[in-house]
C-alpha positions as a Markdown table, in Angstrom:
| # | Residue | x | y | z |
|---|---|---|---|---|
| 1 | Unk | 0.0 | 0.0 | 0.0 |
| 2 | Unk | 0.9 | 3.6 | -0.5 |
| 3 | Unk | 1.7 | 5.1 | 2.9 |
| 4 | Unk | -0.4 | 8.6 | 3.3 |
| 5 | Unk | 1.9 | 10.8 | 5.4 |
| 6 | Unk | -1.5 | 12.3 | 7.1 |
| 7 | Unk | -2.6 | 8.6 | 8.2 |
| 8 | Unk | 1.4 | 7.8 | 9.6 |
| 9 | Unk | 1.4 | 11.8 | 11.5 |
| 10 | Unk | -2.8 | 10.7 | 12.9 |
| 11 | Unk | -2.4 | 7.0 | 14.2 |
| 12 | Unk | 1.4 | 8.7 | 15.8 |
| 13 | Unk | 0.2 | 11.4 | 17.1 |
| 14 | Unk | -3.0 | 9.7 | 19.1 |
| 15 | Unk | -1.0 | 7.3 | 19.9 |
| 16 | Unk | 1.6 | 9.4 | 22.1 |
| 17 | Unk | -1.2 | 11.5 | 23.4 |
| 18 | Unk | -3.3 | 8.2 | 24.5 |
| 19 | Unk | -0.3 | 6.9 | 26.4 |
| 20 | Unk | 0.7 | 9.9 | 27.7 |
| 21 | Unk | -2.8 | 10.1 | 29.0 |
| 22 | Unk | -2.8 | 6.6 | 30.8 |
| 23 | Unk | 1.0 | 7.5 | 31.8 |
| 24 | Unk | -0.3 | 10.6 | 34.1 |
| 25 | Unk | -3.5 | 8.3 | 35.4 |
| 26 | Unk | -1.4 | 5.8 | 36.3 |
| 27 | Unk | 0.8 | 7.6 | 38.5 |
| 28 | Unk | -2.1 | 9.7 | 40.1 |
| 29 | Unk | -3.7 | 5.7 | 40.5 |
| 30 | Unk | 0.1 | 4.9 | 42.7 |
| 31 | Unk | -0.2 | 8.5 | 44.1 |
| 32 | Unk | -3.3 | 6.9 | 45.9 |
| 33 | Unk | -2.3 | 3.8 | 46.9 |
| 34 | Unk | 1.2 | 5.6 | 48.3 |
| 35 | Unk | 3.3 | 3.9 | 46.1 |
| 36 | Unk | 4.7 | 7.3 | 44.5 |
| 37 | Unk | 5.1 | 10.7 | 45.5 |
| 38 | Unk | 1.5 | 12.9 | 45.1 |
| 39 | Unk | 2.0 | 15.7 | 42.5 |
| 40 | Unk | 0.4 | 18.8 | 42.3 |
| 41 | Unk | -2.4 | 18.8 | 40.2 |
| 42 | Unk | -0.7 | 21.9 | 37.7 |
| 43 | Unk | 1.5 | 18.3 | 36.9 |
| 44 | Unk | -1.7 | 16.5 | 36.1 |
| 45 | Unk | -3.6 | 19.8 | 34.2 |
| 46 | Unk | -0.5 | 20.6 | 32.0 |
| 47 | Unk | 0.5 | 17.0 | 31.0 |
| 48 | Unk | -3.7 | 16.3 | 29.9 |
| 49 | Unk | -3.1 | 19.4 | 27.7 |
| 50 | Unk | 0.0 | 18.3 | 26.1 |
| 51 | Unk | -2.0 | 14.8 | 25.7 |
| 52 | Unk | -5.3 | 16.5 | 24.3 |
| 53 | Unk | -2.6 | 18.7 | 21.9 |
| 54 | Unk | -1.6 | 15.5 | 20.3 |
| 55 | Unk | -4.9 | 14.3 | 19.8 |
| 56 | Unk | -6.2 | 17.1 | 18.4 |
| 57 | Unk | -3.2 | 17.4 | 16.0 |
| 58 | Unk | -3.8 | 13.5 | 15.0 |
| 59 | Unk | -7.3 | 15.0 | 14.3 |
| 60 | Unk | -6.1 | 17.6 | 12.3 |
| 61 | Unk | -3.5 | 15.4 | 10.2 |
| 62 | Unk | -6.4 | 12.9 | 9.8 |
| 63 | Unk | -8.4 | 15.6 | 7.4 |
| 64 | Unk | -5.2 | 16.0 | 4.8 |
| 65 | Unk | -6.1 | 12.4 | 3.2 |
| 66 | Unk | -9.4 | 13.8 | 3.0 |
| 67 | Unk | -11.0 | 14.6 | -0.8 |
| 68 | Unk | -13.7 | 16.2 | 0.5 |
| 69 | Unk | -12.7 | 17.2 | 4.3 |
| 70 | Unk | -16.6 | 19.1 | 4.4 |
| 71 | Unk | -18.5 | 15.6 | 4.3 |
| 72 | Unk | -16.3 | 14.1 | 7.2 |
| 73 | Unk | -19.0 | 14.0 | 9.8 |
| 74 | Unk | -20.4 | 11.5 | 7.4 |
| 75 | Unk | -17.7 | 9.1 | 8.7 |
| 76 | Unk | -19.1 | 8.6 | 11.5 |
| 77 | Unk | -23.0 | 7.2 | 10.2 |
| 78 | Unk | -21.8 | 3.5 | 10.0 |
| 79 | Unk | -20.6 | 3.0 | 13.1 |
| 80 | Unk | -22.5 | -0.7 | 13.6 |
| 81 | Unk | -20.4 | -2.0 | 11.1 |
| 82 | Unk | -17.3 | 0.4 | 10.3 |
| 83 | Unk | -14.3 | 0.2 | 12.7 |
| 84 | Unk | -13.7 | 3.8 | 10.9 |
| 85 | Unk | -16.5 | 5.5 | 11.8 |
| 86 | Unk | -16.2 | 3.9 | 15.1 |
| 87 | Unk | -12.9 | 5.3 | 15.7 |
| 88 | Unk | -14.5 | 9.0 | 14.8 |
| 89 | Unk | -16.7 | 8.4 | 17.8 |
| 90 | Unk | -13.8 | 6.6 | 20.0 |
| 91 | Unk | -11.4 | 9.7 | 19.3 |
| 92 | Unk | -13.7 | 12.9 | 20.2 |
| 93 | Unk | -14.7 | 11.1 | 23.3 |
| 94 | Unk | -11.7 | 10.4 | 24.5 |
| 95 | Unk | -10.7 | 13.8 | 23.9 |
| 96 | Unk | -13.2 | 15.1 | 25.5 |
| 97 | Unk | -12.5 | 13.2 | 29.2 |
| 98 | Unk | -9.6 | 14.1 | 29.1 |
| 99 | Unk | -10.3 | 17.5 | 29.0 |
| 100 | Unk | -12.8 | 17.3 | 31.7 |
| 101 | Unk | -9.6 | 15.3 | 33.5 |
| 102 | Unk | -7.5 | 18.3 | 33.0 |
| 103 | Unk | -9.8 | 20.9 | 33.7 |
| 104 | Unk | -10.4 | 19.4 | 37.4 |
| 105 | Unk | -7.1 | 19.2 | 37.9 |
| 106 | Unk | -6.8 | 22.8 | 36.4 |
| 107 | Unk | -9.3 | 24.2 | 38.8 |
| 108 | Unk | -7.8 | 21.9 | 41.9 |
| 109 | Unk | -11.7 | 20.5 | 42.2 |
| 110 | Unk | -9.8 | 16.9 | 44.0 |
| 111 | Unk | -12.0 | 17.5 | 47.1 |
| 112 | Unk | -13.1 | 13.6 | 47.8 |
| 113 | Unk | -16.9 | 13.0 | 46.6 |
| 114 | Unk | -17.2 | 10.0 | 48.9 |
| 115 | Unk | -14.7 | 7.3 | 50.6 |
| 116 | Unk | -14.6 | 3.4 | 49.5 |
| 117 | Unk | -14.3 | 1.3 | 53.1 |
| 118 | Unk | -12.9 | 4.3 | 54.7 |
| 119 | Unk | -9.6 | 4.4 | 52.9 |
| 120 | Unk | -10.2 | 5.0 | 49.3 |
| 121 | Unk | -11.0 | 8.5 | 48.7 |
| 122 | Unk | -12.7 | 9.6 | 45.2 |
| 123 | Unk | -12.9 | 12.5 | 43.2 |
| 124 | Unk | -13.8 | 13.9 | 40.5 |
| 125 | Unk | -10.5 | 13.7 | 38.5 |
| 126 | Unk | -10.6 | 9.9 | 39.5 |
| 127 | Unk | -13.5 | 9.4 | 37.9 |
| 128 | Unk | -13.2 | 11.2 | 34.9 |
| 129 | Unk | -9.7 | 9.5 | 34.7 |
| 130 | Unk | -11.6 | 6.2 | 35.1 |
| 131 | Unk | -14.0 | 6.4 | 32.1 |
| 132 | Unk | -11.2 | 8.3 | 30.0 |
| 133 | Unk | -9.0 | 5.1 | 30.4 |
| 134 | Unk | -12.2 | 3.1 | 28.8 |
| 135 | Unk | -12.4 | 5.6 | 26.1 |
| 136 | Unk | -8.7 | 5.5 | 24.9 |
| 137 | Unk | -8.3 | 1.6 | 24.7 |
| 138 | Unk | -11.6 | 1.7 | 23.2 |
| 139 | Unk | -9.6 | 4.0 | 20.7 |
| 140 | Unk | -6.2 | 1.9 | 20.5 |
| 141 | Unk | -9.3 | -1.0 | 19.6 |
| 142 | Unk | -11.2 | 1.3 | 17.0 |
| 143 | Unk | -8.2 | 2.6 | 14.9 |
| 144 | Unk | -6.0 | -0.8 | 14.7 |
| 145 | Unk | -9.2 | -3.1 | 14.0 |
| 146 | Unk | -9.2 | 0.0 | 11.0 |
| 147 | Unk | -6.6 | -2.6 | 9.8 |
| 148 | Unk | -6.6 | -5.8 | 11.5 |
| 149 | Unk | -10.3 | -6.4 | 10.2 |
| 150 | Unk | -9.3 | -6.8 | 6.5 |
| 151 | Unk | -8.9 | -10.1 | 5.0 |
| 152 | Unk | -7.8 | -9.8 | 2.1 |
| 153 | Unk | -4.8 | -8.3 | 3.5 |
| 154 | Unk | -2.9 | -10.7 | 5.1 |
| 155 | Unk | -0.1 | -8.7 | 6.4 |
| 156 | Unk | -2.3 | -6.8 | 8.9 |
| 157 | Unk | -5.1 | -9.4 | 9.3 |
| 158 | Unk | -4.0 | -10.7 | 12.8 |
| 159 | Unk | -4.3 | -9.8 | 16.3 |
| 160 | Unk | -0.5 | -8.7 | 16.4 |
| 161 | Unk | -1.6 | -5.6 | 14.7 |
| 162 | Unk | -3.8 | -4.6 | 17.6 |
| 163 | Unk | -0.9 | -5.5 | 20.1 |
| 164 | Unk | 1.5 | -3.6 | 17.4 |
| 165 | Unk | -0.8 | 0.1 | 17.8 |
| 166 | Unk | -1.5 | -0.7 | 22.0 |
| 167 | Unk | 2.3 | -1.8 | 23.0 |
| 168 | Unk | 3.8 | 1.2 | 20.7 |
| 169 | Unk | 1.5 | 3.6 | 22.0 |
| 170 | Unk | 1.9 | 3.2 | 25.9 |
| 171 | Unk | 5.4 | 3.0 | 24.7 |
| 172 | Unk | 5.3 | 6.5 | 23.3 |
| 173 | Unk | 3.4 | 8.0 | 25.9 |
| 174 | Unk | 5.4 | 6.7 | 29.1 |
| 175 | Unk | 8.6 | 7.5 | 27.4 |
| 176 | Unk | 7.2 | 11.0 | 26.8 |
| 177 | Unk | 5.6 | 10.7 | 30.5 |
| 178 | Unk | 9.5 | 10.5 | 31.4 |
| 179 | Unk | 10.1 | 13.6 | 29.7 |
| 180 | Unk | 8.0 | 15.5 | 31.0 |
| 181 | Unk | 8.7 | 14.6 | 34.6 |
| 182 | Unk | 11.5 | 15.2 | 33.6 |
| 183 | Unk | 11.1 | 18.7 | 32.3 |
| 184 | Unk | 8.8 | 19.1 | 35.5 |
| 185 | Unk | 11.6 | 18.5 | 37.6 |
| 186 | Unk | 9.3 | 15.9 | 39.4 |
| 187 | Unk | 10.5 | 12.6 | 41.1 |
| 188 | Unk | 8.3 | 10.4 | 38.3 |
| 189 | Unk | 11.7 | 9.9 | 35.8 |
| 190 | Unk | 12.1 | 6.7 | 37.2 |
| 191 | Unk | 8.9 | 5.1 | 37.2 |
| 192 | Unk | 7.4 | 6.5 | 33.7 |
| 193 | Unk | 10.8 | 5.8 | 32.6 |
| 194 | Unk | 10.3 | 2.0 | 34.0 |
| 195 | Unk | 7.4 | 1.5 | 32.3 |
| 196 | Unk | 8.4 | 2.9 | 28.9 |
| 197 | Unk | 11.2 | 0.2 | 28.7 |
| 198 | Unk | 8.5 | -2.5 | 29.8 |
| 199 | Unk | 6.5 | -1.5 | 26.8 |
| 200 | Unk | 9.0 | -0.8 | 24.5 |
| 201 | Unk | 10.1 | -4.5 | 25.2 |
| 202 | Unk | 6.4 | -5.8 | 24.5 |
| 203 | Unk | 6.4 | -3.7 | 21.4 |
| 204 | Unk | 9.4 | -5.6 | 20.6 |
| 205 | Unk | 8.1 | -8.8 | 20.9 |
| 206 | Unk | 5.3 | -8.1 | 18.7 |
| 207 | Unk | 6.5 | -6.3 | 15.9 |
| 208 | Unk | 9.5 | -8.8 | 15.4 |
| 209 | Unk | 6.8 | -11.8 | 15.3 |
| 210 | Unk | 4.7 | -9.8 | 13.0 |
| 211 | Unk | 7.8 | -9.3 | 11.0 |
| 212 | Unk | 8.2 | -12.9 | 10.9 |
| 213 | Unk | 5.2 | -13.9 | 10.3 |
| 214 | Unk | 4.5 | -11.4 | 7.0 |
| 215 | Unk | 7.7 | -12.8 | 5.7 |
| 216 | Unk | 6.5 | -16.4 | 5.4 |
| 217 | Unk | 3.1 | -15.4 | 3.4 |
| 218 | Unk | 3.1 | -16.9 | 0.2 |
| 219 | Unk | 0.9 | -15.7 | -2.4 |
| 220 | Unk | -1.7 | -17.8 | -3.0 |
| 221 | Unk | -3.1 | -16.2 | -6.3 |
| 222 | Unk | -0.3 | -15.5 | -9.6 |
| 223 | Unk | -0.8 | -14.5 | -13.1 |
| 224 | Unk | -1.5 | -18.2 | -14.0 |
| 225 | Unk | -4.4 | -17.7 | -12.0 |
| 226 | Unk | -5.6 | -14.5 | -12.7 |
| 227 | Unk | -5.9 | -15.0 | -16.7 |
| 228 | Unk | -6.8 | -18.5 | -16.6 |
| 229 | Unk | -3.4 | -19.6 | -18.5 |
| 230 | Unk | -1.1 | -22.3 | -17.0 |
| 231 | Unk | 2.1 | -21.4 | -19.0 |
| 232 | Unk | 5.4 | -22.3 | -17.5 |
| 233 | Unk | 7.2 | -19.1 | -18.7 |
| 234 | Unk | 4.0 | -16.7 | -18.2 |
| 235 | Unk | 5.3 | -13.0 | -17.9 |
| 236 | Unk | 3.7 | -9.9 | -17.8 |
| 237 | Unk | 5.2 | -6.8 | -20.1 |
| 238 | Unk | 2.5 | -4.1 | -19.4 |
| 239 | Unk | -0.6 | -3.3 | -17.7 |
| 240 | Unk | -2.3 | -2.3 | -20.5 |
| 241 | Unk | -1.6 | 1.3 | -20.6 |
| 242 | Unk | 1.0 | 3.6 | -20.4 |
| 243 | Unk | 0.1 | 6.4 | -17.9 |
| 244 | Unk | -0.4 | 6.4 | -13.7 |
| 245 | Unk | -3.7 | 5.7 | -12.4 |
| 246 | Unk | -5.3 | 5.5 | -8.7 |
| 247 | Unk | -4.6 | 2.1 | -8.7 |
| 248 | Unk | -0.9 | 2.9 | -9.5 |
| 249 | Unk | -0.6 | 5.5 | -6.8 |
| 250 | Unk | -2.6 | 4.0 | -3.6 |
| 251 | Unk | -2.5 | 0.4 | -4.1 |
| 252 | Unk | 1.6 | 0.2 | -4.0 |
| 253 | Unk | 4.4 | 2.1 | -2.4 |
| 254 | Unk | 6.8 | 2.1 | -5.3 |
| 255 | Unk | 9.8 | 1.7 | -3.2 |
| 256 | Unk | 12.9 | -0.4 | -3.9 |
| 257 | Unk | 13.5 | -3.7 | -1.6 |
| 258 | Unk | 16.5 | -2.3 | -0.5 |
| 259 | Unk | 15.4 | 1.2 | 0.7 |
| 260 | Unk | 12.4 | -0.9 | 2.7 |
| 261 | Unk | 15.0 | -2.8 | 4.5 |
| 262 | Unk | 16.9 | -0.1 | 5.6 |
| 263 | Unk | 13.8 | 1.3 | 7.1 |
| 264 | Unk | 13.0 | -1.5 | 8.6 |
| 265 | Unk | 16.8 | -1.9 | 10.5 |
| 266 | Unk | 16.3 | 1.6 | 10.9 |
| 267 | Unk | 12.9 | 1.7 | 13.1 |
| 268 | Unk | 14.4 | -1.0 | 15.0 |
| 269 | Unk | 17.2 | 0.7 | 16.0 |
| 270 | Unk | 15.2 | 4.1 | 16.9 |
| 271 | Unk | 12.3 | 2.6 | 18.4 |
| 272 | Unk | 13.3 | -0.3 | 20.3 |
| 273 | Unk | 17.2 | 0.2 | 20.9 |
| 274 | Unk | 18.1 | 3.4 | 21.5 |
| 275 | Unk | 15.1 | 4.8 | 23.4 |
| 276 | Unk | 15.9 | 1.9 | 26.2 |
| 277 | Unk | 19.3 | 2.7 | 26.2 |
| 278 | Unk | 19.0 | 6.2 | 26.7 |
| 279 | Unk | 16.5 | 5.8 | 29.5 |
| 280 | Unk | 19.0 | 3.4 | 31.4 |
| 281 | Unk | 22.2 | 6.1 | 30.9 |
| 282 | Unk | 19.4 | 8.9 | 32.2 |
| 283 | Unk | 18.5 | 7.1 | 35.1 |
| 284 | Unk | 22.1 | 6.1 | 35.7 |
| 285 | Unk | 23.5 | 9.7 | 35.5 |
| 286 | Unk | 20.4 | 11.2 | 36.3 |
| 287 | Unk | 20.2 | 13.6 | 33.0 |
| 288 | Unk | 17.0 | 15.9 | 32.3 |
| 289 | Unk | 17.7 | 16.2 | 28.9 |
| 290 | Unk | 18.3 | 11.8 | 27.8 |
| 291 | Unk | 14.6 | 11.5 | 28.7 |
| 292 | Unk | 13.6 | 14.3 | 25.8 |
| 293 | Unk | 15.8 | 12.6 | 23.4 |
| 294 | Unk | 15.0 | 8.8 | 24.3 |
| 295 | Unk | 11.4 | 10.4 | 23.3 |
| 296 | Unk | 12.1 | 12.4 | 20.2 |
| 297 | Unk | 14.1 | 9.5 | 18.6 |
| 298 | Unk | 11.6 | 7.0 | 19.7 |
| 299 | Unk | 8.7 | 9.1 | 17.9 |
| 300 | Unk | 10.5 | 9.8 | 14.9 |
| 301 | Unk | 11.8 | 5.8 | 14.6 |
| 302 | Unk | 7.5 | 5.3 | 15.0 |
| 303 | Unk | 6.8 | 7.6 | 11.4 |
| 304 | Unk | 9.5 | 5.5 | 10.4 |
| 305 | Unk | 7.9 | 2.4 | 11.6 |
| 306 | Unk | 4.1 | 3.2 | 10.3 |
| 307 | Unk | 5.9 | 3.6 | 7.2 |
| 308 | Unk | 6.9 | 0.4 | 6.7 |
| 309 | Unk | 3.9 | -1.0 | 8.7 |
| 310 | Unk | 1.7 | 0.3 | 4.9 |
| 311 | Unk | 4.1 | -0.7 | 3.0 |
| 312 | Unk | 3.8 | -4.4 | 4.6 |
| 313 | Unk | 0.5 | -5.1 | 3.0 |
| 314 | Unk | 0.6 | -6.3 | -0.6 |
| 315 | Unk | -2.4 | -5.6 | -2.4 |
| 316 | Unk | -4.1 | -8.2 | -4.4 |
| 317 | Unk | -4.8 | -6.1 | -7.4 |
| 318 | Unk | -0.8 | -5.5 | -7.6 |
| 319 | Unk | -0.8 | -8.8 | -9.8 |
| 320 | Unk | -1.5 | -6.6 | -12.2 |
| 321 | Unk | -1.1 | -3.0 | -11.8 |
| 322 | Unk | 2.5 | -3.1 | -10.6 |
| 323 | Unk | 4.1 | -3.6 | -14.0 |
| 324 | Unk | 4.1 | -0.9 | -15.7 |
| 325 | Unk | 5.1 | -0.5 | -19.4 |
């Protein structure tokens, strides 16, 4: 498939600002059970904007693949049976809770509502930070089953796709969690840090098996099969015209073997490598400024890696609209 730079800069973007959202929920979650340091809740307002930023950027990227960007509410009218229009639903309310997280945080408004067995306080924040969780694996769900629901396209009909967009992610958003705690000047370095490696790791796992696994598809169909004609030295010399057509441009990257396998070593290397490293040397020599880079490498190696995620998927129809005269 053609990769569409507003698709790669959407499912990045939402991605980082999802786990950056379950990053700052989960350490409010330890907070309360006293297994961290509280922070103020300016930590917890300014880090749901900086999430909400990113998701409204994805939304904004998502509109550039758009031929007519007007009739995009449209999208979201088949939701019983399109994961698309279910992720238009998924992303505005997950946008949405998360502002309503932030703004209580913003306005301090953590005064408990009620106590659980006399230990548990709950607030507001808690709450909202409760149903947003719900709302952005609901999202993580919507926008890789975008993919992972197509058939005929074997490369990203599996559940390692799913796993691929969750692990990646929460991988972004705690290593960007570690940043800003970081930048914050807060005590959290370690733990986001922690659990950025943890995911990274996952993320390993799963996008080497899927990896694997793409490279032992065989294709089932040929041009024997296509034209009915069981020649043993069958070759085809043109497509039948001589000019581009949709099916030239969207249906196949274009790119040479070799230029794929370098991105391939390369996201490896930016993703999964380097970002763990760095995190390890920061919390060694307790740096500000590794945790910022361990992020902006990692996020860059993920365009990098969405890249080659499109150009994975081999298009049936390339039988025959690949050759060009």
């Amino acid at each position: 498939m053609h990769p569409a730079f507003s698709v790669i800069f959407l499912t990045t973007l939402i991605g980082v600002g999802q786990g950056l959202f379950l990053a700052l929920y989960t350490g409010q979650l330890y907070a309360l059970a006293n297994l961290l340091p509280a922070q103020s809740s300016n930590f917890y307002a300014v880090g749901s904007m900086v999430s909400l930023a990113l998701l409204f950027a994805g939304l904004i990227a998502s509109f550039f693949h758009l031929g007519h960007p007007e009739r995009a509410w449209r999208a979201a009218t088949q939701w019983r049976t399109s994961w698309l229009s279910r992720e238009v639903l998924a992303l505005p309310a997950a946008m949405g809770l998360i502002f309503l997280y932030g703004t209580v945080h913003f306005f301090d408004l953590t005064k408990p509502l009620f106590v659980i067995s006399g230990t548990l306080p709950v607030d507001f924040s808690l709450i909202m930070g409760g149903l947003g969780t719900f709302a952005v694996f609901g999202l993580f769900l919507c926008t890789a089953m975008i993919y992972a629901s197509l058939r005929f396209i074997k490369a990203w009909y599996s559940p390692l796709t799913v796993a691929n967009f969750l692990f990646l992610g929460v991988a972004s958003g705690f290593m960007l969690a570690a940043a800003f705690s970081a930048y914050q000047g807060t005590s959290l370095v370690g733990f986001y840090g922690t659990w950025a490696v943890i995911a990274t790791l996952f993320g390993l796992l799963t996008r080497v098996a899927t990896l694997y696994r793409n490279g032992q598809f065989r294709c089932k169909v040929d041009l024997k099969s296509a034209v009915g004609v069981h020649h043993s030295q069958l070759e085809q010399k043109a497509q039948g015209f001589m000019g581009g057509s949709f099916n030239t441009r969207e249906f196949f990257h274009g790119r040479s073997q070799g230029l794929l396998n370098l991105i391939r070593y390369a996201f490896l290397l930016m993703v999964f490598v380097v970002p763990v490293i760095l995190i390890l040397l920061a919390y060694v020599l307790e740096s500000e400024t590794l945790p910022l880079l361990a992020f902006g490498i990692q996020y860059l190696g993920l365009i990098l890696e969405r890249y080659h995620f499109f150009t994975e998927a081999q298009h049936p129809q390339n039988l025959y609209y690949q050759s060009m005269a």
